[in-house]
Every structure is written in C-alpha cells, then in structure tokens.
MIBAFI-518588 format. One record per residue (C-alpha): residue number from 0; residue in one letter; chain; x, y, z. Coordinates in steps of 0.001 Angstrom, whole numbers, padded with zeros to 6 digits. Layout:
<recs>
(NUM, A, A, (X, Y, Z));
...
</recs>
This chain:
<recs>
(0, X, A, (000000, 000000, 000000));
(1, X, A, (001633, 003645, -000958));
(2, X, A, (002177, 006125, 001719));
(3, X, A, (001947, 009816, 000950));
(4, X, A, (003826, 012584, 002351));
(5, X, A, (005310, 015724, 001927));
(6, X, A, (008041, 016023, -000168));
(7, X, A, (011305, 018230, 001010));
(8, X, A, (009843, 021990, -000030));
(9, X, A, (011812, 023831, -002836));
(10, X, A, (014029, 026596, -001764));
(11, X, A, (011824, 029937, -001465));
(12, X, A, (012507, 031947, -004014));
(13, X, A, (013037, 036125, -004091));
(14, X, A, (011320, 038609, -003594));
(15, X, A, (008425, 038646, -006269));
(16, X, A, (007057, 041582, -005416));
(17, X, A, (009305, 044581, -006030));
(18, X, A, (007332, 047251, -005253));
(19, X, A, (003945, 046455, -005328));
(20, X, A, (003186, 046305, -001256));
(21, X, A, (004715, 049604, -000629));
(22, X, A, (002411, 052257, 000539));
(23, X, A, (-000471, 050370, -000140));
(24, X, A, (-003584, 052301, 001066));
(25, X, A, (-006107, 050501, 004298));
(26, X, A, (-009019, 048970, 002231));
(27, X, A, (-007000, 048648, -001025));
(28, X, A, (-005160, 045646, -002826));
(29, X, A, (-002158, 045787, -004142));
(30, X, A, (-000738, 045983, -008243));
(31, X, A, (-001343, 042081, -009279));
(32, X, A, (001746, 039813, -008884));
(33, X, A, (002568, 037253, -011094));
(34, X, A, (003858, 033790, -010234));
(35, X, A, (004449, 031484, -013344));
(36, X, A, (003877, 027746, -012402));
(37, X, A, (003563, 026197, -015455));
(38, X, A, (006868, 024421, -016073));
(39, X, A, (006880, 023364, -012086));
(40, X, A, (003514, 022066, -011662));
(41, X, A, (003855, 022381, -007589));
(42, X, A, (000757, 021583, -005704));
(43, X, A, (001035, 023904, -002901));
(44, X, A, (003344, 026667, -001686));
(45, X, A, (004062, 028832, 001554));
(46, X, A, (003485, 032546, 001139));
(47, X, A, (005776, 034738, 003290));
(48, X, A, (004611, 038371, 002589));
(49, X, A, (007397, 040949, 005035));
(50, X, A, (005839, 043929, 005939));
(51, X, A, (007957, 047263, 006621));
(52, X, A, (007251, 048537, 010157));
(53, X, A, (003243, 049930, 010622));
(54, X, A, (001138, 049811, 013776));
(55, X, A, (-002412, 047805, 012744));
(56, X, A, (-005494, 048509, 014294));
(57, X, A, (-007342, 045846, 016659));
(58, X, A, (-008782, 043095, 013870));
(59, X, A, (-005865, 044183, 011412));
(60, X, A, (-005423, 041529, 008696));
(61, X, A, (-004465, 041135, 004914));
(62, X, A, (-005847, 038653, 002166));
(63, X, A, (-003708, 037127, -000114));
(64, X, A, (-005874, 036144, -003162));
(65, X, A, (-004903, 033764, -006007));
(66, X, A, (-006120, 033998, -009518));
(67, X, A, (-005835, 031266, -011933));
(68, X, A, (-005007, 032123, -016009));
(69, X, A, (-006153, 030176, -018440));
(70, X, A, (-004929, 030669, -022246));
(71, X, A, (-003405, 033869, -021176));
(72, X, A, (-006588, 034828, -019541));
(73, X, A, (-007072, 036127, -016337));
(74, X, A, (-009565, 035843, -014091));
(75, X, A, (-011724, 039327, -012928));
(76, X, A, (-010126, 040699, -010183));
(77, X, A, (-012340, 042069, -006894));
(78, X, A, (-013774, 038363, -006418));
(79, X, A, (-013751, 035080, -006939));
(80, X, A, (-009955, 033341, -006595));
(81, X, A, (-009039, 031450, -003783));
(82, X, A, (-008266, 033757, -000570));
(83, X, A, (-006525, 033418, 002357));
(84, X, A, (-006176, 035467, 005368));
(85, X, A, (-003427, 036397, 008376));
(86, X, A, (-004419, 038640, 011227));
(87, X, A, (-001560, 041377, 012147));
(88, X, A, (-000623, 042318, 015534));
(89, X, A, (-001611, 045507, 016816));
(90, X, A, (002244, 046417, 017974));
(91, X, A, (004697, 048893, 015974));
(92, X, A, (007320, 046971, 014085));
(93, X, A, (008159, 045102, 010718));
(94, X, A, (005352, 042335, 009931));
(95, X, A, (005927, 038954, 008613));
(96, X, A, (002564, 037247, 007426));
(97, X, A, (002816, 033840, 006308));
(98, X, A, (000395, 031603, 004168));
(99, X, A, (001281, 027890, 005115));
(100, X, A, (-000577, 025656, 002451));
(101, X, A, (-001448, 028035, 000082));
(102, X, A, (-003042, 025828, -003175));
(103, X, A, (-001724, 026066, -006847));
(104, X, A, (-002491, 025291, -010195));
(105, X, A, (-000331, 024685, -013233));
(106, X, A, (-000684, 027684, -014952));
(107, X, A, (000995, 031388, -014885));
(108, X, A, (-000954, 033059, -011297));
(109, X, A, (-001428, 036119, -009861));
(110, X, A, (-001604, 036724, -006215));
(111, X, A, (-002857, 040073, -005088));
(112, X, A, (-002481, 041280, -001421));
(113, X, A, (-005241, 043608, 000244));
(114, X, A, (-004234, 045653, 002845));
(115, X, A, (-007039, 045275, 005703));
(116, X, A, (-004839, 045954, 008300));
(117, X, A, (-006254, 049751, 009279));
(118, X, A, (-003407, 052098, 008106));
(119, X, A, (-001526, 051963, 004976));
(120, X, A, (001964, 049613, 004300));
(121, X, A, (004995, 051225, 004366));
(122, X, A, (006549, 053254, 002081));
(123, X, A, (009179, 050361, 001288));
(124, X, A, (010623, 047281, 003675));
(125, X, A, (007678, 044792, 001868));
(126, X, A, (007862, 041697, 000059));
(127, X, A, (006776, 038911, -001097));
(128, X, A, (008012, 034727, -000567));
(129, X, A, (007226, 031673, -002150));
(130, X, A, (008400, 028321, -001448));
(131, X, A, (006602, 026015, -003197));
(132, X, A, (006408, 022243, -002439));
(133, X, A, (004795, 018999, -003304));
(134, X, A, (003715, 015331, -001998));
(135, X, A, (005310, 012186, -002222));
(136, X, A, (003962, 008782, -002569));
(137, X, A, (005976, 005749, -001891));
</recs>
C-alpha cells in the first residue's frame, strides 16, 4: 500500500514583489503579482509576505488572493480566486505574514495582497516569498 507525504519543499525563491506592497492604502489591494507555475507544476506553496514597520489597528489583517489564467486569460479581479487570510498584531514593528498551504495550479498566477490591516503599508521594507512544495507517494 503507498504512503503519501510531503516532499522536502523547494528553496523559497526572491522577492516577487518589487514594489507592489509599498504604501499600499487601508481597504486597497495591491498591483497584481505574477507567479508562473507552469513548467513546475507544484501543488502547494508557503506565502511569506514581510511587511515594513506599521502599527495595525485591533482586527488588522491582509488577504492574499490567487487567480488562476487560463490561455493567457485572467480571471476578474475584486472576487472570486481562492483567498486566504493572516491577522496582524496591533504592535509597531516590521510584519511577517505567512500563508502555510497556500493551493496552486499549473498555470501562470497572480496573487494580489489587500491591505485590511487599518493604516496603509509602508513606504518600502515589503515583500513577497514563495516556497513552493509537493507530496510524495511511496
């Protein structure tokens, strides 16, 4: 009988997201950014998104949101994708967010962050992680 389990995750990549998180307005998501997984064909991936230093509110959070392409077309953005939240502590400081089992398909994504955190990202100091992995069956 075969056994699955998880396989040894890639290495996480760099930063994907340039600029994209910085000074990202409360209530607003960020520019779309694109994560191309259709030579890998991973299953799943962790989502580390660093935050420069900001002080949330109580109930601060953002949503990372994954939209699927198909034959170089891209889902509306605003609804539907796959989302995922992480609440934010309410202290001053750099924020690190991170998506454990975040699901993926085999085609060029986007992920798009909203800022729900109650005061806008910093001006720079953000970025964006993935390490993607896989299961094994033996």
């Amino acid at each position: 009988m075969a056994t699955a389990k998880w396989a040894t995750p890639s290495a996480e990549g760099s930063n994907i997201a340039s600029t994209a998180l910085d000074s990202v307005g409360n209530g607003s998501s960020a520019s779309a950014i694109t994560y191309d997984n259709s030579s890998n064909l991973d299953l799943y991936a962790g989502v580390r998104v660093a935050l420069g230093s900001i002080t949330p509110t109580t109930g601060g959070c953002i949503v990372l949101r994954v939209y699927n392409s198909q034959n170089g077309n891209v889902e509306d953005f605003g609804g539907g994708g796959d989302a995922y939240t992480v609440p934010l502590t309410t202290t001053t400081g750099a924020k690190v967010a991170i998506f454990p089992m975040v699901r993926l398909y085999p085609r060029s994504l986007r992920f798009v962050i909203t800022n729900n955190s109650g005061v806008t990202l910093a001006a720079s100091g953000n970025a964006l992680y993935v390490q993607p992995f896989n299961e094994s069956v033996a």
